[in-house]
N, C-alpha and C positions, 0 to 999 in steps of 0.2 A: 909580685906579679900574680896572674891569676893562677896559675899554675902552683905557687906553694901557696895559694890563699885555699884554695881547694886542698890539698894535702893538709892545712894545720885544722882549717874550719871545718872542713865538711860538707859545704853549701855548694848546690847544684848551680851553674850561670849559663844563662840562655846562649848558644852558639850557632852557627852555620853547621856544624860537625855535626852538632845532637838533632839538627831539624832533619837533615840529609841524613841520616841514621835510620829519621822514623820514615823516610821514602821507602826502604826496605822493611826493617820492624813492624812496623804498623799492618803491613798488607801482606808481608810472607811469612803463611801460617808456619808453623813445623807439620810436617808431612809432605808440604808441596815438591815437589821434584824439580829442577830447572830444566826446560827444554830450549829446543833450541829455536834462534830467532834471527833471523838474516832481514839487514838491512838492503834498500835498492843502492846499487853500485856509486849516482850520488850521494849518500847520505852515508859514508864510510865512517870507521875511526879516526883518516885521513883527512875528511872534511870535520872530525869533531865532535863525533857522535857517535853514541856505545849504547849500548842496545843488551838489556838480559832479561828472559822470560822465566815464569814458574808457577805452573798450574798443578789444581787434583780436581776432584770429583766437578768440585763448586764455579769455580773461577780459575782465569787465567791473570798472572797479573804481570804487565810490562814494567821497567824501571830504564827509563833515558837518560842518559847523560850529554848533555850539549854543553862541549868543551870552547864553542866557537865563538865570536862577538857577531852572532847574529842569527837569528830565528831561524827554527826548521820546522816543516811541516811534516806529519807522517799517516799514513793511512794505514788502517787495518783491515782493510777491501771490504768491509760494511759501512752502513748511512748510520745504524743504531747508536745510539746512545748510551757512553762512558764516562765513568766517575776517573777526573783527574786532580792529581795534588801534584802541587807546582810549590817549589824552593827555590830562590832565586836568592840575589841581593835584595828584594825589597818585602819578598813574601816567603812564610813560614807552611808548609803541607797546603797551601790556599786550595779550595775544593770549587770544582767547576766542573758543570758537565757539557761536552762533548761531543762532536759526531765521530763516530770512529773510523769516517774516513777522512778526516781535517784535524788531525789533533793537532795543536800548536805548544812548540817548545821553546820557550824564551832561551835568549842568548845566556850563557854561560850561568843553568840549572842543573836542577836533576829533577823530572818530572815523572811519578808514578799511576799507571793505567789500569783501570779494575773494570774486567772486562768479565 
């Protein structure tokens, strides 16, 4: 299995776990602090969707989780323009930019917001 192949080898294999690792990694420095981020009363962990912030001086960065089989949109009550990475089934950190008041979350992702 892969799992003692990796214990006897050594070799790193591409996974869903390791892309959705670097949703977090990649964009939360050490230093940043996590604050807090309140979703609107549609868009609950009930409906599907989790929601955590963490900002410092520089940036603020969102990390979504859409649990649901089907698209959410989110605003961050500006028109400007945000850098998003999107993991899904079919895409790895994919990099698009954004209005950040339309961001769009494919069904059952984790999509990362650098604002």
């Amino acid at each position: 299995s892969n799992v003692e192949s990796l214990q006897y080898d050594g070799a790193v294999r591409d996974s869903k776990l390791l892309w959705v690792l670097g949703n977090y990694s990649r964009f939360i420095s050490p230093g940043m602090v996590r604050v807090k981020c309140d979703l609107p009363e549609d868009q609950t962990s009930q409906e599907g969707l989790l929601v955590s912030a963490y900002s410092d001086d520089e940036k603020t960065v969102y990390v979504f989780t859409n649990l649901a089989y089907g698209i959410s949109r989110i605003s961050l009550g500006s028109n400007k323009q945000v850098k998003v990475y999107s993991t899904d089934k079919s895409k790895n950190l994919q990099f698009s930019n954004q209005p950040a008041n339309d961001i769009l979350i494919p069904e059952r992702s984790v999509v990362t917001v650098v604002d």
